[in-house]
LUMLO-166194 format. One line per field, with one value per residue (C-alpha): residue number from 1; x, y, z. Coordinates in nm, 4 decimals. Example, Ala and Ser with C-alpha at 12.3 -4.5 7.8 and 13.67 -1.06 7.14 Angstrom:
2
seq: (1 | 2)
px: (1.2300 | 1.3670)
py: (-0.4500 | -0.1060)
pz: (0.7800 | 0.7140)
This chain:
406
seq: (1 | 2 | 3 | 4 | 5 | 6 | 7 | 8 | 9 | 10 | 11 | 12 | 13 | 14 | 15 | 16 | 17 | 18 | 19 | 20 | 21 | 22 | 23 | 24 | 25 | 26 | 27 | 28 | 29 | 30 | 31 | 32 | 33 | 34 | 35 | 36 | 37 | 38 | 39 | 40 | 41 | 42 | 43 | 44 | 45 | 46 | 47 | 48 | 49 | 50 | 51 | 52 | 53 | 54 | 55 | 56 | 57 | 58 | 59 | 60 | 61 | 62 | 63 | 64 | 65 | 66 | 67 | 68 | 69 | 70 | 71 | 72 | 73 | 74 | 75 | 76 | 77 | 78 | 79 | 80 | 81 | 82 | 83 | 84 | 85 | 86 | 87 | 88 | 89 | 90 | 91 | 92 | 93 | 94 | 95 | 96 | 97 | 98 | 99 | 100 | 101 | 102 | 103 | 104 | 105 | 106 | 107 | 108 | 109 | 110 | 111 | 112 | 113 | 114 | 115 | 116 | 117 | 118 | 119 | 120 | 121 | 122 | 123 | 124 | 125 | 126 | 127 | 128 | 129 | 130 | 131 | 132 | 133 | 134 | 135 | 136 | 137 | 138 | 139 | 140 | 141 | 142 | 143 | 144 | 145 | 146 | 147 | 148 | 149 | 150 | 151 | 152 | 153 | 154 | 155 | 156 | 157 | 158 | 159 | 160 | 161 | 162 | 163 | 164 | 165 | 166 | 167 | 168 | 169 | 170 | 171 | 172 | 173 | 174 | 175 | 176 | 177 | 178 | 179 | 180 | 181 | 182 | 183 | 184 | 185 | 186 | 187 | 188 | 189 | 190 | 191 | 192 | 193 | 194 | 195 | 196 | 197 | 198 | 199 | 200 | 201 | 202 | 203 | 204 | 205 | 206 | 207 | 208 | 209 | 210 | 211 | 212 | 213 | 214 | 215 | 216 | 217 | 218 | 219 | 220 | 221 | 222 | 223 | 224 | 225 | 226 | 227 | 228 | 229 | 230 | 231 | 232 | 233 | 234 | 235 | 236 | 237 | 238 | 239 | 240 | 241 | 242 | 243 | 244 | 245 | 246 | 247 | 248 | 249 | 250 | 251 | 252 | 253 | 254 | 255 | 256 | 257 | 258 | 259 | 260 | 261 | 262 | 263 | 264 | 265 | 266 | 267 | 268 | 269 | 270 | 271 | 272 | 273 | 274 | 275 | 276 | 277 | 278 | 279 | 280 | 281 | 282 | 283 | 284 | 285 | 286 | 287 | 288 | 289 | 290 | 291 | 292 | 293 | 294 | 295 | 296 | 297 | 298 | 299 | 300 | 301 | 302 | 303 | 304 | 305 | 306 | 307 | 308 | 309 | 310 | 311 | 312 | 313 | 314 | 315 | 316 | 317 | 318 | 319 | 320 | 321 | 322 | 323 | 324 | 325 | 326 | 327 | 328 | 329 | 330 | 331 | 332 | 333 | 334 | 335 | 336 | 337 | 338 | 339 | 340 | 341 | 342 | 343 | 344 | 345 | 346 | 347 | 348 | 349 | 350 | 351 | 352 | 353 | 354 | 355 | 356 | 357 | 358 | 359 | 360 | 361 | 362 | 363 | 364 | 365 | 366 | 367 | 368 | 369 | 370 | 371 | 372 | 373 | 374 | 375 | 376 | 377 | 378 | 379 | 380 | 381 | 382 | 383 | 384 | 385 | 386 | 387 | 388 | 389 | 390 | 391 | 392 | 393 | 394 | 395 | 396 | 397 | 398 | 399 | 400 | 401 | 402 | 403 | 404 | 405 | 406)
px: (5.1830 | 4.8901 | 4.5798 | 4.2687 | 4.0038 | 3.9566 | 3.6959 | 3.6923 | 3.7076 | 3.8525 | 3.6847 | 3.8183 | 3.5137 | 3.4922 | 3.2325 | 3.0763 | 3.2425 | 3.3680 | 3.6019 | 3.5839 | 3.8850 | 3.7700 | 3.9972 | 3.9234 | 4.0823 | 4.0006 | 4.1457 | 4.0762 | 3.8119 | 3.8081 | 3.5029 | 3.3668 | 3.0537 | 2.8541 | 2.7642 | 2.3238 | 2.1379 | 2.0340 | 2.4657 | 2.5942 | 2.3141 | 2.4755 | 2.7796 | 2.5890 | 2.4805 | 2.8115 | 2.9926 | 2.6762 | 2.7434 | 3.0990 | 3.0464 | 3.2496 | 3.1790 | 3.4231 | 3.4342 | 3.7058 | 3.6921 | 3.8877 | 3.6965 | 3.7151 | 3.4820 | 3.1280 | 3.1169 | 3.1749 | 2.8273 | 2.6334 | 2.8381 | 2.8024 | 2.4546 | 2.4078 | 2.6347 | 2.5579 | 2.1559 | 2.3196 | 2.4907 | 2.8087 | 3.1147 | 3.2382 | 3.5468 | 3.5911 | 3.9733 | 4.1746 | 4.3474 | 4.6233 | 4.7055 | 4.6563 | 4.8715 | 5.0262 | 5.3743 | 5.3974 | 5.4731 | 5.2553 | 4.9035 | 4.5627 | 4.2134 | 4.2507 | 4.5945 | 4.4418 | 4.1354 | 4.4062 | 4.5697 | 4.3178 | 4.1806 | 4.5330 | 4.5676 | 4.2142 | 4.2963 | 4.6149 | 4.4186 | 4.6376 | 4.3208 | 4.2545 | 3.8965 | 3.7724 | 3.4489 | 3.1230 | 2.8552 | 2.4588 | 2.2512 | 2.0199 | 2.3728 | 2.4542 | 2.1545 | 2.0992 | 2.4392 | 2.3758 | 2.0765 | 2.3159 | 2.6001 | 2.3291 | 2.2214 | 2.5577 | 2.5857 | 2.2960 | 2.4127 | 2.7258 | 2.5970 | 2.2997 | 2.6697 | 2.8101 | 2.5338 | 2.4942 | 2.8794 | 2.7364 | 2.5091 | 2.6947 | 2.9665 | 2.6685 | 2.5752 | 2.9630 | 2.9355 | 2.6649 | 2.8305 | 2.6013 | 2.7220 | 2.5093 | 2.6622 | 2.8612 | 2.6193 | 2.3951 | 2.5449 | 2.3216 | 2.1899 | 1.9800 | 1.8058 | 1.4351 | 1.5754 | 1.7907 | 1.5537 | 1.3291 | 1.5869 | 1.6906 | 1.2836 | 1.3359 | 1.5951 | 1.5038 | 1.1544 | 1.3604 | 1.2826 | 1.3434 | 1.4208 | 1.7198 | 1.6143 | 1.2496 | 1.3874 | 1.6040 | 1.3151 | 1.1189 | 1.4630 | 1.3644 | 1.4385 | 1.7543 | 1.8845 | 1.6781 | 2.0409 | 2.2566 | 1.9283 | 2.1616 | 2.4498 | 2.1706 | 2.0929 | 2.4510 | 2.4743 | 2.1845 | 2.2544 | 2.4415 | 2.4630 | 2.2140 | 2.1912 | 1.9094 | 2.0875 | 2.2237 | 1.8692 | 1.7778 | 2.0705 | 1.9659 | 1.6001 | 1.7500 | 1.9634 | 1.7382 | 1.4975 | 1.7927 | 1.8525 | 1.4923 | 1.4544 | 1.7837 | 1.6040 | 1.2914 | 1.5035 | 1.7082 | 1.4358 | 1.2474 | 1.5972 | 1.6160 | 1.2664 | 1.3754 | 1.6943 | 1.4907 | 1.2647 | 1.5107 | 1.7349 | 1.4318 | 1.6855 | 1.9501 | 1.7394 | 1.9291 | 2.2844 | 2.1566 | 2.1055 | 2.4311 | 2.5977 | 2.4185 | 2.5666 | 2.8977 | 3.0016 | 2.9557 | 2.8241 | 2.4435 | 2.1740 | 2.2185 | 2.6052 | 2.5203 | 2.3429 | 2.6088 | 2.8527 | 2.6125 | 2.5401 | 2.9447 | 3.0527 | 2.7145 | 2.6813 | 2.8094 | 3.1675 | 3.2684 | 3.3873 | 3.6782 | 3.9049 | 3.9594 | 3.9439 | 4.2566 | 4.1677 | 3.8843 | 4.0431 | 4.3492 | 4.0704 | 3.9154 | 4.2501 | 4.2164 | 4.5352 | 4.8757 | 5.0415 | 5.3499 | 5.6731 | 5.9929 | 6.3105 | 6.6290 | 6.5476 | 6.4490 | 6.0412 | 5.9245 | 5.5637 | 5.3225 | 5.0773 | 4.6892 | 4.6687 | 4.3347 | 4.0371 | 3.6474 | 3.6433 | 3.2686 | 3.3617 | 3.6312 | 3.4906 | 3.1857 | 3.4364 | 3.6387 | 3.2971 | 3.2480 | 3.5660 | 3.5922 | 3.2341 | 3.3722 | 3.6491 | 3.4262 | 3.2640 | 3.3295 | 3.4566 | 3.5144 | 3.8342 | 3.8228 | 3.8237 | 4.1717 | 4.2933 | 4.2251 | 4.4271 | 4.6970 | 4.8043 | 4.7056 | 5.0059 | 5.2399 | 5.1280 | 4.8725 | 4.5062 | 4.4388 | 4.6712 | 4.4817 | 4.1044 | 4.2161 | 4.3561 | 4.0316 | 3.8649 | 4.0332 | 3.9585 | 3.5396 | 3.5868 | 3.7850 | 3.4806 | 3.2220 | 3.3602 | 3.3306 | 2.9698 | 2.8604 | 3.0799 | 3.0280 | 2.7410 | 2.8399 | 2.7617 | 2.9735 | 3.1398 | 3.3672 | 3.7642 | 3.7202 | 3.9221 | 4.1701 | 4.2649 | 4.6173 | 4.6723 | 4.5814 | 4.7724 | 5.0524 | 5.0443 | 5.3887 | 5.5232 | 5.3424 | 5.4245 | 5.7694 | 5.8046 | 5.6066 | 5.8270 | 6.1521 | 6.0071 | 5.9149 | 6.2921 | 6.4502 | 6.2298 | 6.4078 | 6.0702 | 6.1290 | 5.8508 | 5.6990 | 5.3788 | 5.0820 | 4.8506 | 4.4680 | 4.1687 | 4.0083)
py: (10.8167 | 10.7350 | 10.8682 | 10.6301 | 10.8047 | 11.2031 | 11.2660 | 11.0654 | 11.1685 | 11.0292 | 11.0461 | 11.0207 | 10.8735 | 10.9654 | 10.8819 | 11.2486 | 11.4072 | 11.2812 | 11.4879 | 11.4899 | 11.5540 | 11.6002 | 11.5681 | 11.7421 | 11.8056 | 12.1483 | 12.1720 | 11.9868 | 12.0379 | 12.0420 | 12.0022 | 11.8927 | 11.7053 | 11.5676 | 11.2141 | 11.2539 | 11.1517 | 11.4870 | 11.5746 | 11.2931 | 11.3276 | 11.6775 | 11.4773 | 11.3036 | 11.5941 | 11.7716 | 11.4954 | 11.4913 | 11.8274 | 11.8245 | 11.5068 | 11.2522 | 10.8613 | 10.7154 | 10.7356 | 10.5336 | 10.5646 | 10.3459 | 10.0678 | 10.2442 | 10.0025 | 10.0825 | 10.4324 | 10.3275 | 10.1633 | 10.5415 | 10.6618 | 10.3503 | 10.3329 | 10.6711 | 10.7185 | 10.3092 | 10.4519 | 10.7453 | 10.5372 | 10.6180 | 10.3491 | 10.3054 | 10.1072 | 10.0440 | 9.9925 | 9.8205 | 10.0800 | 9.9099 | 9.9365 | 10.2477 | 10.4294 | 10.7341 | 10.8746 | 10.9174 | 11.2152 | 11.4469 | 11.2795 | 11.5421 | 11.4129 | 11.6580 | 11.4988 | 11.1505 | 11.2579 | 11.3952 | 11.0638 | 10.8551 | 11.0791 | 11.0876 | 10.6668 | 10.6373 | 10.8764 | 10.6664 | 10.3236 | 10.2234 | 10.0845 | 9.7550 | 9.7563 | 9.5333 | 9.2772 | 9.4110 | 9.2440 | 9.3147 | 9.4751 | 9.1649 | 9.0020 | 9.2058 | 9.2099 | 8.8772 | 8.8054 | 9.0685 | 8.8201 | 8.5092 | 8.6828 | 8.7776 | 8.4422 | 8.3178 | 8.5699 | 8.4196 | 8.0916 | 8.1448 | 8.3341 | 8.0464 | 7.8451 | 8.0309 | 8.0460 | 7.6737 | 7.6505 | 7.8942 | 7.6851 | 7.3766 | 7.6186 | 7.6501 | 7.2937 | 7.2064 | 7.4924 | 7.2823 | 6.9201 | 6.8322 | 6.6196 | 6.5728 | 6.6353 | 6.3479 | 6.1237 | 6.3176 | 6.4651 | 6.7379 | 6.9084 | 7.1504 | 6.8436 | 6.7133 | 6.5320 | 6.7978 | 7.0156 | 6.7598 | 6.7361 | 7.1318 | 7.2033 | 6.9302 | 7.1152 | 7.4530 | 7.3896 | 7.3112 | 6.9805 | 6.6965 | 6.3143 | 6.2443 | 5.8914 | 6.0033 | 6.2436 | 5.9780 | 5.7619 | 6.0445 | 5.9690 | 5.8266 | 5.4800 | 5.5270 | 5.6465 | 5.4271 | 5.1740 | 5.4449 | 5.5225 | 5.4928 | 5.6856 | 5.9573 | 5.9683 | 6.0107 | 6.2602 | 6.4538 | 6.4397 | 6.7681 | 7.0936 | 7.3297 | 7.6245 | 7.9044 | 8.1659 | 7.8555 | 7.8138 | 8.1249 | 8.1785 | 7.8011 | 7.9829 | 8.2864 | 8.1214 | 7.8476 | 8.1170 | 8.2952 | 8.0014 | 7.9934 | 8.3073 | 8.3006 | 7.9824 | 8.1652 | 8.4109 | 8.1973 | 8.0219 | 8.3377 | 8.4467 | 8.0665 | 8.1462 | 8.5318 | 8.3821 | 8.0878 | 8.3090 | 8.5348 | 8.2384 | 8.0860 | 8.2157 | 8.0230 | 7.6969 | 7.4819 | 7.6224 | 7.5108 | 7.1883 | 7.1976 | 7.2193 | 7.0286 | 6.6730 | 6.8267 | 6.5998 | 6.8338 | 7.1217 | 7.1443 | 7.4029 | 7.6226 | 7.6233 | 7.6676 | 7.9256 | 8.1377 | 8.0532 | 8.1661 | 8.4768 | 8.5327 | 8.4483 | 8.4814 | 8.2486 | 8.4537 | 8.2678 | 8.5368 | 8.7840 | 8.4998 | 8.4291 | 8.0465 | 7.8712 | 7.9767 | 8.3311 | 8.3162 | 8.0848 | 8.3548 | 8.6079 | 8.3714 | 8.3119 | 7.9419 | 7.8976 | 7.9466 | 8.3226 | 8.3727 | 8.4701 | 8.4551 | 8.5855 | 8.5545 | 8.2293 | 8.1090 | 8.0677 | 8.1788 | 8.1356 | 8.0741 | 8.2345 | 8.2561 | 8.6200 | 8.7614 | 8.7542 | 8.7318 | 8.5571 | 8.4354 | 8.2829 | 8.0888 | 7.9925 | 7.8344 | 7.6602 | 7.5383 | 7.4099 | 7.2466 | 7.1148 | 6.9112 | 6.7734 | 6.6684 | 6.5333 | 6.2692 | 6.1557 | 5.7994 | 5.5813 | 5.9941 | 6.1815 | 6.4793 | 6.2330 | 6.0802 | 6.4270 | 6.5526 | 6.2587 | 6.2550 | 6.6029 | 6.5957 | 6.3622 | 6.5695 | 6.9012 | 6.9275 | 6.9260 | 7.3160 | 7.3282 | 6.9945 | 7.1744 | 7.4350 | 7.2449 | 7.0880 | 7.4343 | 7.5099 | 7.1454 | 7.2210 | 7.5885 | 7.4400 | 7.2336 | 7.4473 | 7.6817 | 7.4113 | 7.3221 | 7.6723 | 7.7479 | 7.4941 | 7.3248 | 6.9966 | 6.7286 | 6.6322 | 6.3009 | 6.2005 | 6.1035 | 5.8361 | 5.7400 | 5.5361 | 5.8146 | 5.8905 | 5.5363 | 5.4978 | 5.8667 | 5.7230 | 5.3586 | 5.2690 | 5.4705 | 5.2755 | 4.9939 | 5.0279 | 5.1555 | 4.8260 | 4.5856 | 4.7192 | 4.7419 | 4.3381 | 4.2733 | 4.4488 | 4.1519 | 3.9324 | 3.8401 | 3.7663 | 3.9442 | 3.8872 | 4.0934 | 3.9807 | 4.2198 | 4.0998 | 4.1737 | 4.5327)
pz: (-9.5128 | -9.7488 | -9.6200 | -9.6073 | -9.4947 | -9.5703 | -9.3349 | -8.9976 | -8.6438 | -8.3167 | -7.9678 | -7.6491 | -7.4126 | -7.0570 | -6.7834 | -6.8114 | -7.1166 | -7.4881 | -7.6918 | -8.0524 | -8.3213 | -8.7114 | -8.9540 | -9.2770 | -9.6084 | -9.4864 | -9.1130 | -8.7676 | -8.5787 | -8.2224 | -8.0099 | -7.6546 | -7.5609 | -7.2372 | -7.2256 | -7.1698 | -7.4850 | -7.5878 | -7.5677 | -7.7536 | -8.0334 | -8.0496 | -8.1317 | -8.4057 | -8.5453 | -8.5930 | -8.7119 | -9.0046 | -9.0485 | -9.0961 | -9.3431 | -9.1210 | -9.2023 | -9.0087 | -8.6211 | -8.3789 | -8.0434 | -7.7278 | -7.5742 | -7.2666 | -6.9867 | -7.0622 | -7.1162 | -7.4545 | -7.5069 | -7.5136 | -7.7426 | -7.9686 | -7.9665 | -8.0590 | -8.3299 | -8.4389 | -8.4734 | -8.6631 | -8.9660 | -8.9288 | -8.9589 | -8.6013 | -8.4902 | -8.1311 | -8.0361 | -7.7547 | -7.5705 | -7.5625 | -7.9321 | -7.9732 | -7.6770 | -7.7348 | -7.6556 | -7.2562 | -7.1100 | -7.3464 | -7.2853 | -7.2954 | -7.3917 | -7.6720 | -7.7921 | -7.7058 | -7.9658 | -8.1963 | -8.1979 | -8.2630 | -8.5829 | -8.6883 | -8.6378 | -8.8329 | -9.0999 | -9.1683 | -9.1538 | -8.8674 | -8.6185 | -8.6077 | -8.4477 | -8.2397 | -8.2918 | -8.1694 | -8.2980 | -8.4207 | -8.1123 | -8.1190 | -8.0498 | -7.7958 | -7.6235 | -7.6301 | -7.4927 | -7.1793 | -7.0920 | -7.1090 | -6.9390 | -6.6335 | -6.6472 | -6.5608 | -6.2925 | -6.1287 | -6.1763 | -6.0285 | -5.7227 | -5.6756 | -5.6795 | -5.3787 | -5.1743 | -5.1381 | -5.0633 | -4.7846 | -4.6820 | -4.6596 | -4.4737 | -4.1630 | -4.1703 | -4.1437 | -3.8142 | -3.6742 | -3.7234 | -3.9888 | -4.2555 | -4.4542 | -4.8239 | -4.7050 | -4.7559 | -5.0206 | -5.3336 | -5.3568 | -5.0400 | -5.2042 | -5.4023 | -5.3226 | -5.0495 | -4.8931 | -4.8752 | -4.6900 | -4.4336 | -4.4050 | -4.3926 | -4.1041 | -3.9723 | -3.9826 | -3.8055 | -3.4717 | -3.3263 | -3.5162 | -3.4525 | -3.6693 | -3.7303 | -3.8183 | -4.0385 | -4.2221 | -4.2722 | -4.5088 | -4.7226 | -5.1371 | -5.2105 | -5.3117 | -4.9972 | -4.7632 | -4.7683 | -4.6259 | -4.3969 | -4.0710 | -4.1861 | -4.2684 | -3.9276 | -3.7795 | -4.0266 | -3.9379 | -3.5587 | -3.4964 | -3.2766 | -3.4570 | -3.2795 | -3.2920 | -3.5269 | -3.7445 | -3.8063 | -3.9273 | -4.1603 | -4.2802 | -4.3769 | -4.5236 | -4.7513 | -4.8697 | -4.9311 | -5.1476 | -5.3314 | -5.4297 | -5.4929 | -5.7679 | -5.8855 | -6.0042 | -6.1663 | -6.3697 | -6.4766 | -6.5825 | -6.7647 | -6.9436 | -7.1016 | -7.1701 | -7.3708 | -7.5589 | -7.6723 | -7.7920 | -7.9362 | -8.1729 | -8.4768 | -8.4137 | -8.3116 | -8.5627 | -8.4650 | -8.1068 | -8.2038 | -8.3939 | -8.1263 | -7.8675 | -8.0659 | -7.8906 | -7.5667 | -7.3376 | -7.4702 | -7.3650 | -7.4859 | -7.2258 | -7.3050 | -7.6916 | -7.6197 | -7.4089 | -7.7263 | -7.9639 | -7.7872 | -7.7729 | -8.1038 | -8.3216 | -8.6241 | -8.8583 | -8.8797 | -9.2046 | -8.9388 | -8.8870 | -9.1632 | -8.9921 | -8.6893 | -8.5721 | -8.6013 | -8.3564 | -8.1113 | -8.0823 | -8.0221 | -7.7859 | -7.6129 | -7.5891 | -7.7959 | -7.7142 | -7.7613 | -7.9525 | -7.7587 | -7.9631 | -7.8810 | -7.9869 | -8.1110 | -7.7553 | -7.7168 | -7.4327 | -7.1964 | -7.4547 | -7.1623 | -7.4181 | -7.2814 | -7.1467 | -7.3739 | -7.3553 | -7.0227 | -7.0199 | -7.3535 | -7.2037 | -6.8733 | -7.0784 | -7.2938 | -6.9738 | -6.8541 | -7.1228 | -7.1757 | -6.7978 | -6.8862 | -7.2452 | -7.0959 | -6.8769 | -7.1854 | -7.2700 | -7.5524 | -7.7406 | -7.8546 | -7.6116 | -7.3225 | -7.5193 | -7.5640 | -7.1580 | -7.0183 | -7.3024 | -7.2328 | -6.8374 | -6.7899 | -6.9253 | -6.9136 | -6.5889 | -6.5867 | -6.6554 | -6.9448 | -7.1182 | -7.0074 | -7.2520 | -7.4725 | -7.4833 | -7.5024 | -7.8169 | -8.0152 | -7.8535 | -8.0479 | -8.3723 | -8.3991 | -8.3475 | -8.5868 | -8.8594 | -8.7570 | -8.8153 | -9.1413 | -9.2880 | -9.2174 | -9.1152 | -8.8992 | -8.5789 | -8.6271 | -8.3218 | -8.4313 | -8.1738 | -7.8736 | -8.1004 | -8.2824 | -8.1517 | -8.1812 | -8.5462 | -8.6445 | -8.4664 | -8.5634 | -8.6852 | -8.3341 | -8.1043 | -8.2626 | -8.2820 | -7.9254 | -7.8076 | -7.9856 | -7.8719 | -7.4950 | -7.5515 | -7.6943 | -7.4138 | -7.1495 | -7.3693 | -7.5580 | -8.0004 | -8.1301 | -8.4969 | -8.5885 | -8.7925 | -8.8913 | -8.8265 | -9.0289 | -9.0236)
């Protein structure tokens, strides 16, 4: 085969150890390193010395990212591969053959690599990805709290949508001082709740025990605590978003796609939309779009496959909140293809129109413009219409059509 790349080397990244294969017009090189600083900027420094520009190396977890960073701060042209393309014949597997066979793959130009973008990029998107840790676990431990109040006979997200809100924390301070008068404690209710004042009360009126308490005051404190953090991460993450304040506001015209949401896609994707030849090409890396499975001429589960899954949950998010949005296509699309196909299949279905368009926002610049919820209709005028007047015939109706003004 044709060989691309004279000098290069493969590595094969462990937790505590990296092995190195150069190959060389000259020979191959064979050579093992630790994984400290001071080790793997030996690496660097070998891989100068031999003259080696191009490095590939498995995305193997995180133990990756050292290696990266190093050699990233050292100049040299890395590509980071998926394991999975690059397995090697079973049965004859060593971390010195597995370095072999990645040198040999690279020399060949027979790695694909695998998108990593700028470090402002990536650290940026370790803030957002924390963030929606956070978020998630702030998430949980109010489904634990509701979980205690349901152990006490308290039900009061019943009547209150949000029991961690100004007013349900009125009542669980209420609660968690120890005696209370459940009718008293309705009346400190806002306005709008004062109507549903005496189904507060029943609601309120429960069997809180001593240690129910307690875990009440630990996990409300929780809660607060994960508050102030979040909110110290949303400042960390606008501050460190201020470049891409007009893609933010891009994509906030998106039904349902917020500023905190932009952000998170931002942070995943970048703006930089070069690094996708077309829209299609970075929802299949997304893995919002259906996979190709073809056999025999029989298609098979067109199962998306697993891909950046904080890009997708965002864009699932986002999707169920577009989806609620009135009088607007996405809303058209959800319940179109929920009929037929089931509400998780149309969500990312949804996902992948949300990331069509904001890959066209950020390529090219535009404006969003909403197709409307008539859209189907008008695409498939002369359907409909034919579908209706044959449904009218068959009631025994004569139907004659006149087409009124625009």
């Amino acid at each position: 085969m044709r060989v691309v790349h004279e000098r290069c080397a493969g590595l094969d990244v462990h937790k505590s150890s990296v092995v190195a294969c150069a190959l060389l017009p000259e020979g191959k090189q064979l050579r093992t390193f630790g994984t400290l600083t001071w080790q793997l900027e030996q690496l660097a420094q070998w891989l100068q010395g031999l003259s080696v520009g191009v490095v590939a190396m498995e995305s193997s977890g995180v133990y990756w990212k050292p290696v990266f960073n190093i050699l990233e701060a050292a100049d040299f042209e890395l590509l980071v591969v998926n394991a999975r393309h690059i397995k090697a014949v079973p049965g004859r597997k060593t971390d010195v053959k597995d370095a072999e066979w990645i040198a040999d793959l690279l020399r060949h130009g027979l790695l694909k690599p695998s998108l990593i973008p700028s470090r402002e990029q990536r650290e940026l998107r370790e803030l957002t990805r924390y963030r929606r840790t956070l978020i998630e676990e702030r998430a949980h431990e109010v489904q634990r709290l509701q979980k205690v109040l349901e152990g006490a006979n308290i039900k009061l997200e019943d009547v209150i949508s949000n029991v961690v809100g100004l007013n349900g924390r009125r009542f669980l301070s209420a609660l968690i001082a120890g005696d209370y008068d459940p009718e008293a404690v309705a009346a400190t209710a806002n306005y709008g709740l004062q109507r549903k004042r005496e189904l507060l009360a029943q609601a309120l009126h429960g069997t809180l025990a001593t240690h129910q308490r307690f875990l009440l005051d630990q996990l409300l404190s929780h809660i607060d605590f994960l508050e102030q953090r979040i909110a110290a991460l949303d400042q960390e993450v606008k501050q460190r978003s201020r470049p891409f304040e007009t893609a933010i506001d891009c994509l906030d015209q998106i039904p349902g796609i917020g500023t905190r949401a932009a952000e998170e896609i931002l942070a995943e994707i970048g703006t930089d939309m070069s690094r996708f030849p077309s829209d299609r090409h970075l929802a299949s890396w997304a893995k919002v779009c259906p996979g190709n499975n073809e056999s025999a001429g029989k298609r098979r589960s067109g199962y998306a496959g697993k891909g950046n899954r904080w890009l997708r949950s965002i864009l699932v998010e986002s999707a169920w909140c577009a989806s609620r949005k009135k009088d607007s296509y996405f809303k058209v699309q959800y319940h179109r293809l929920a009929a037929r196909r089931g509400r998780k299949r149309a969500l990312l279905a949804v996902s992948h129109s949300l990331l069509t368009v904001i890959y066209h926002l950020l390529n090219d610049g535009v404006v969003y413009q909403d197709l409307g919820p008539n859209y189907f209709d008008q695409r498939d005028r002369s359907q409909i219409t034919r579908q209706a007047v044959r449904r009218l015939e068959r009631l025994g109706y004569h139907v004659s059509l006149t087409e009124g003004a625009a």
